[in-house]
N, C-alpha and C positions, 0 to 999 in steps of 0.2 A: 329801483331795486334790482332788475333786472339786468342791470346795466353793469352792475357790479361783479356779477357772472361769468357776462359776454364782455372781453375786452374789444369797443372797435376804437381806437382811438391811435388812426396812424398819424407818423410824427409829421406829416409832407401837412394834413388839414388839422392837427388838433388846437391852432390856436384859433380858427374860425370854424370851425364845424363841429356840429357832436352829435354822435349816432346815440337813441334810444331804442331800445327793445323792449316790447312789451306783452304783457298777457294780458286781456279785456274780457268781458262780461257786459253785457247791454239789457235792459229789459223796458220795454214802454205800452204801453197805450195809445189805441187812434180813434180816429170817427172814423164812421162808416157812410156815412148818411151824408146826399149831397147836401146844399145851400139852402134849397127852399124845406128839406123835409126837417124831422126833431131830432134833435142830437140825439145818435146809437154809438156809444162806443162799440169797437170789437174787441177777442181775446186779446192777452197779454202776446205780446210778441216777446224774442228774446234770441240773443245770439251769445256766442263764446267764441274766441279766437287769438292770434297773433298780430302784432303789428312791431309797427319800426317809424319814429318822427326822425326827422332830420332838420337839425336846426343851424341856420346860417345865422352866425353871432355876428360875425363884419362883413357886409359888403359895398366896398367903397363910398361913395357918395350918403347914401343910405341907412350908413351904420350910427347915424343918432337916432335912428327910428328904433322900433321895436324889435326884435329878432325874427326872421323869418322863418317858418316853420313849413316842411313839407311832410304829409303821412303816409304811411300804405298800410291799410289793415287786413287782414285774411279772416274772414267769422269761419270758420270750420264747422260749426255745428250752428242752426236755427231749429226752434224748438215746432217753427212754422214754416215748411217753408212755402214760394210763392206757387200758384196755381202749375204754372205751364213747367214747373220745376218741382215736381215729388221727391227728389233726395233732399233727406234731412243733412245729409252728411257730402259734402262737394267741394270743391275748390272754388271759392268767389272773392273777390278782392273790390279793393275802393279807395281811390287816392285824394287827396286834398290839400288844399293851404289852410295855413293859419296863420295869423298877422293880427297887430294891433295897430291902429293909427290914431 
């Protein structure tokens, strides 16, 4: 939806590539407790932020496989954040694949 917005779609990559831009919301649950003790969940964790997939639709040899996807997300806000890290609010990012085989 977002995409609709933001035009990235230059004509040099638009018939293999396509930029998505995104807004997210995440919220989970974990354990706390190692292996040998009783399962303790802790609080709900939870993040909000931007991100951007990039997805390679043909690359050469490879393009009967599934589409290639690379992300980069930005949570701008955790509702928790980690011990050594007191700003709820910071600049933290995360990148990854995504693929189907």
């Amino acid at each position: 939806m977002l995409d609709r917005l933001i035009k990235l779609r230059p004509k040099i990559t638009r018939n293999w590539l396509h930029l998505t831009p995104y807004i997210f919301g995440d919220a989970g649950i974990i354990n706390k407790n190692t292996v040998k003790e009783p399962l303790q969940f802790d609080k709900l964790r939870a993040d909000a932020g931007v991100g951007m997939v990039m997805t390679i639709k043909k690359f050469g040899p490879l393009e009967k496989a599934s589409p290639l996807s690379l992300f980069f997300d930005v949570p701008l806000f955790l509702n928790t954040p980690p011990s050594a890290e007191p700003d709820y609010v910071k600049f933290r990012w995360i990148a990854g694949v995504r693929t189907n085989f």
